[in-house]
C-alpha positions in Angstrom: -115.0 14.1 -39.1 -111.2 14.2 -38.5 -108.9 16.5 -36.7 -106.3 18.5 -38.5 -103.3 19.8 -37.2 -101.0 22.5 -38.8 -98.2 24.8 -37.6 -98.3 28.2 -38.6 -95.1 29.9 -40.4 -93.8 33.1 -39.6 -95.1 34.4 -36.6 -92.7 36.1 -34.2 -95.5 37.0 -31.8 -98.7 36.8 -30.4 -100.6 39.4 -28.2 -103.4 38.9 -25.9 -105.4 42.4 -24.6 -107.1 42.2 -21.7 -109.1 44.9 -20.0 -106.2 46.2 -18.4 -102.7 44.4 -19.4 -101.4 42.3 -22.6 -99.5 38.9 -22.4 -96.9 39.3 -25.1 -95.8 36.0 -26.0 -92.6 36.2 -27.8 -90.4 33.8 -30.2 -94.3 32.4 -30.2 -95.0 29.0 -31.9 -98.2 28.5 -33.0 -100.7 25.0 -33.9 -103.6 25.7 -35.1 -106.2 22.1 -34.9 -109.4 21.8 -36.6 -111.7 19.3 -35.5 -115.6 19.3 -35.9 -115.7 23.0 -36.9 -113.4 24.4 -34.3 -110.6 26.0 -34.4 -108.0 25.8 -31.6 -104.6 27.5 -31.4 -102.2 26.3 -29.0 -99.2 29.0 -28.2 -95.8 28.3 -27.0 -93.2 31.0 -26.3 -92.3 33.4 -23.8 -94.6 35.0 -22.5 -94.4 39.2 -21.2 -97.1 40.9 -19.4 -97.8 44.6 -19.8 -100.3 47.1 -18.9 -101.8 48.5 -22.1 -99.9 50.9 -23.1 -97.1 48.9 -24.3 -94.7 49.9 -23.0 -93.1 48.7 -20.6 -93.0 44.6 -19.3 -94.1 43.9 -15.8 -93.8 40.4 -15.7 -92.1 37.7 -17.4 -91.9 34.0 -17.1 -89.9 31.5 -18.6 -89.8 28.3 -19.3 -91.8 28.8 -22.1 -95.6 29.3 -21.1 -98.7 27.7 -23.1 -101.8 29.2 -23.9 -104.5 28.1 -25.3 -107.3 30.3 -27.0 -110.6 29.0 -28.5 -112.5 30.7 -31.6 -116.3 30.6 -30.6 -117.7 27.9 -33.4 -120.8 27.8 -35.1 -122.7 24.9 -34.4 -125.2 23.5 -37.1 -128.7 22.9 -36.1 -128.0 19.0 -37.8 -125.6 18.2 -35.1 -127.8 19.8 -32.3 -130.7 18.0 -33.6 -128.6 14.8 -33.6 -127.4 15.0 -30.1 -130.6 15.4 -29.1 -132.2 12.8 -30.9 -129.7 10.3 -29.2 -129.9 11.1 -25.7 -133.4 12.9 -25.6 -132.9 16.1 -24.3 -134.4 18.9 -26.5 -132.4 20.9 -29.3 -130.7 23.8 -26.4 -129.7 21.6 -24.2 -128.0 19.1 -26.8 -126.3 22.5 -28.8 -125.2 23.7 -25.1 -123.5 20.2 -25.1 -121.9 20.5 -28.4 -120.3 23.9 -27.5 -118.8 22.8 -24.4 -117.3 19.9 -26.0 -115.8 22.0 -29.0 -118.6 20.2 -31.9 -117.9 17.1 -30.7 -121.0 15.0 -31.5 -119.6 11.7 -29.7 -118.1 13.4 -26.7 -121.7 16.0 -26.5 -123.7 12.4 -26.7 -121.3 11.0 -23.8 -121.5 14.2 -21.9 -125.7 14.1 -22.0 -125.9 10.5 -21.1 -124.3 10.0 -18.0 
């Protein structure tokens, strides 16, 4: 269970909608890590704010603003039952403390025991 780390080529910018604005972040440099089946994208750049339209910027800031944004992960019922095998708390609880810690199985383990 490693962690992998990779830049990703090419990409000039990266939007983020909200209900009722976008964060533009622009000359955007993006990481992508895997680690325990999550993936994580960290975003450097400049980031813009706009309502959503598109139109027009509101708000910027600079120096270069980082954002992180998390892909919901699919935890397998093996590592729930695991967690909860080692720190006896029942299968919900332990998956609970597997998503919070990203499908971590040492960190969920930690998390549960103190």
């Amino acid at each position: 269970m490693g962690i992998e780390q990779k830049e990703i080529e090419g990409v000039r910018e990266v939007v983020i909608r909200f209900d009722d604005k976008e964060w533009v972040i622009l000359n955007a440099q993006v990481t992508m890590v895997k680690q325990a089946g999550s993936e994580s994208f960290q975003i450097s750049g400049t980031k813009s704010e706009r309502d959503l339209t598109g139109s027009t910027p509101v708000k910027t800031e600079t120096p270069a603003s980082e954002v992180e944004v998390k892909k919901t992960i699919e935890i397998p019922i093996e590592d729930a039952a695991l967690v909860a095998s080692q720190t006896g708390v029942d299968i919900g609880v332990a998956k609970q403390a597997l998503e919070e810690t990203g499908g971590d199985l040492a960190a969920a383990i930690l998390k549960l025991r103190r």
